[in-house]
C-alpha positions as a LaTeX table, in Angstrom:
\begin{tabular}{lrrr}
\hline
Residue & $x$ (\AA) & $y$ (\AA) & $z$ (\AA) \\
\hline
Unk1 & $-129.86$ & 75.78 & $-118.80$ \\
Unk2 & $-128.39$ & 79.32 & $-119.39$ \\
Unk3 & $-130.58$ & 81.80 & $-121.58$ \\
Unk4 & $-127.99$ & 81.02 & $-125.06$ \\
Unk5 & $-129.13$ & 77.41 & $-124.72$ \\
Unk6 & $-132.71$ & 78.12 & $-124.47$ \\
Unk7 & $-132.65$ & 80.87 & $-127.37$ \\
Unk8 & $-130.93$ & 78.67 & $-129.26$ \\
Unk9 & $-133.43$ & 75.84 & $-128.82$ \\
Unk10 & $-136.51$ & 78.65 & $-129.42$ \\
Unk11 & $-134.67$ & 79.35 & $-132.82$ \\
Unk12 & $-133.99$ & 75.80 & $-133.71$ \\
Unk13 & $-137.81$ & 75.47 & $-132.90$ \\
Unk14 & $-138.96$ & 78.64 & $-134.91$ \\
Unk15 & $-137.23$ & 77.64 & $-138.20$ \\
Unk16 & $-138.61$ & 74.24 & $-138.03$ \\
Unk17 & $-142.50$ & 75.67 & $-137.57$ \\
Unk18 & $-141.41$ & 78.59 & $-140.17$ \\
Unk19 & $-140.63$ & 76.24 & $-142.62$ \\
Unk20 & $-143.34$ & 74.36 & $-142.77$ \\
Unk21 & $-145.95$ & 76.78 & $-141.99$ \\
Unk22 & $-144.89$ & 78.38 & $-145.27$ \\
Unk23 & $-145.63$ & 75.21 & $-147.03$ \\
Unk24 & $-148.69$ & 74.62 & $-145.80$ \\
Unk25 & $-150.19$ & 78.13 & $-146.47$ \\
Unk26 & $-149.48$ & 77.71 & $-150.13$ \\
Unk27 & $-151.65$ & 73.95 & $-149.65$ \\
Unk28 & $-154.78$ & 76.18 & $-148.13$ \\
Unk29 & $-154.17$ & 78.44 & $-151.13$ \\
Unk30 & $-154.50$ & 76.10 & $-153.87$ \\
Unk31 & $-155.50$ & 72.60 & $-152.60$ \\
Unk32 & $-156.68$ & 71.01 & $-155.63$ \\
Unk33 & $-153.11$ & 71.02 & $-157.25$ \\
Unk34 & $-151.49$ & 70.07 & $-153.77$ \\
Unk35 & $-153.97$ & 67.01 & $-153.13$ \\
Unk36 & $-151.38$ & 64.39 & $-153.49$ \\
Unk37 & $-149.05$ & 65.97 & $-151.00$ \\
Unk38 & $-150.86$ & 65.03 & $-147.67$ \\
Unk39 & $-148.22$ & 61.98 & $-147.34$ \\
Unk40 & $-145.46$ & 65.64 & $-147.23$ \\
Unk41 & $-148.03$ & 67.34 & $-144.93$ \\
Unk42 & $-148.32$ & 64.74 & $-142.51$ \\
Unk43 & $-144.42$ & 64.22 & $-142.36$ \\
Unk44 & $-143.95$ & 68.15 & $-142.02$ \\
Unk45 & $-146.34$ & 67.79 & $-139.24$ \\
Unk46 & $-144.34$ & 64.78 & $-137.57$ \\
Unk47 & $-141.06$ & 66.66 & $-137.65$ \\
Unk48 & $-142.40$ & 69.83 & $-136.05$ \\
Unk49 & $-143.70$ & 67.38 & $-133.14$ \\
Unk50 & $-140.31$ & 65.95 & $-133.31$ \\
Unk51 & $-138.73$ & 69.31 & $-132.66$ \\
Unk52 & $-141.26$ & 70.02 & $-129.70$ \\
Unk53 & $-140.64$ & 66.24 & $-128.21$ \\
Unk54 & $-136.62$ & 66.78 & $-128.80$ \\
Unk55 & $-136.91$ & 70.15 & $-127.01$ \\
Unk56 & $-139.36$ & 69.56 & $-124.23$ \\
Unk57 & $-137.37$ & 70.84 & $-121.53$ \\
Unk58 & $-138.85$ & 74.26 & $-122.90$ \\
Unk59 & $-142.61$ & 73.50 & $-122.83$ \\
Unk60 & $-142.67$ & 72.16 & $-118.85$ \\
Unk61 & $-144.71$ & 74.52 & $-116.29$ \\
Unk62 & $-142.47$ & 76.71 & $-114.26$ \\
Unk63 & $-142.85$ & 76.43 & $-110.50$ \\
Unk64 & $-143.14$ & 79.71 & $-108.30$ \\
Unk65 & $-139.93$ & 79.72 & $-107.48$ \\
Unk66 & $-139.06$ & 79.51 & $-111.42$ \\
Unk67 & $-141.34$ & 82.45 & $-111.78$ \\
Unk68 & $-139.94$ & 84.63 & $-109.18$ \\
Unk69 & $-136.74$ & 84.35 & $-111.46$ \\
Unk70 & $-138.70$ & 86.58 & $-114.23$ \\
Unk71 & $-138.53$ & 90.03 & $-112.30$ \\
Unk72 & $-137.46$ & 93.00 & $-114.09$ \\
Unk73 & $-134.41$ & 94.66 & $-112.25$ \\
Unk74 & $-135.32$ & 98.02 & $-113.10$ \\
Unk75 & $-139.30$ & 98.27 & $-112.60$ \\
Unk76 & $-139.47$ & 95.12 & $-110.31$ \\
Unk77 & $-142.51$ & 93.82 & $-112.26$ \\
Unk78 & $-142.86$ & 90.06 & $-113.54$ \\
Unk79 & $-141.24$ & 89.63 & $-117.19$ \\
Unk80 & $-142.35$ & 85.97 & $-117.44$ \\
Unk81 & $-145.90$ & 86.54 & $-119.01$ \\
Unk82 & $-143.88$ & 89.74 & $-121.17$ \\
Unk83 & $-143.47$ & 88.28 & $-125.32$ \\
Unk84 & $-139.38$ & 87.57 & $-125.70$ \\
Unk85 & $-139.91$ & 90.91 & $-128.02$ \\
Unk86 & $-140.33$ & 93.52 & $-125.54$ \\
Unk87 & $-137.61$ & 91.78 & $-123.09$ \\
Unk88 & $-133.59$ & 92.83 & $-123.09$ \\
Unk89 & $-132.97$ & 89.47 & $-121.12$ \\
Unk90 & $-135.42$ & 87.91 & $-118.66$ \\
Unk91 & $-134.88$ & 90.21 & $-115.95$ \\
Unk92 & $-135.10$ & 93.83 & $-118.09$ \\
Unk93 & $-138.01$ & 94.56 & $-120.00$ \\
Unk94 & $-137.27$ & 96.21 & $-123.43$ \\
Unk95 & $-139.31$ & 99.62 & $-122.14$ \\
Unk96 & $-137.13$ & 99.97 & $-118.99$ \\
Unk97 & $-133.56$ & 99.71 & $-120.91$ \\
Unk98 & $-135.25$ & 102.14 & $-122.97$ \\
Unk99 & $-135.87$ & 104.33 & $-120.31$ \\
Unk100 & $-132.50$ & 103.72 & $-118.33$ \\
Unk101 & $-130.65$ & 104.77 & $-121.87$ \\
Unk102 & $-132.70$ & 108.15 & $-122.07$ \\
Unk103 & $-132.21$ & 108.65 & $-118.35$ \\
\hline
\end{tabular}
């Protein structure tokens, strides 16, 4: 799986979760007038598993050799425990293109 299918599944997965969180932080804010829609809640919480289930290839444990794939080019550190923010690609953290572009 190349890094445009996995984004692409991560985004696919981030709308779904977005959506619905949304949703259900307006049910903890008023509850009383939202008691009726657990029937919605429960079905918003089904299709976010859904999502997960459909997209599970994502949520397996790498192996070591896996891991070793997460190395940044430029510092040689790991980039897989790194948040997707503060990475370029998998193997360039966001600081060291940073660095490389003011070099």
């Amino acid at each position: 799986m190349d890094l445009k299918d996995v984004r692409d599944k991560l985004n696919t997965i981030n709308k779904i979760v977005d959506e619905h969180l949304d949703f259900l932080l307006e049910v903890r804010q008023d509850e009383e007038v939202y008691k009726d829609d657990i029937n919605d809640i429960g079905k918003m919480a089904s299709d976010v598993l859904s999502a997960l289930s459909k997209h599970s290839d994502l949520l397996h444990a790498l192996s070591g050799d896996e891991k070793e794939l997460w190395t940044c080019e430029k510092c040689g550190e790991s980039t897989f425990e790194t948040d997707y923010e503060y990475l370029v690609h998998p193997k360039l953290h966001l600081g060291c293109a940073v660095e490389k572009e003011l070099a």
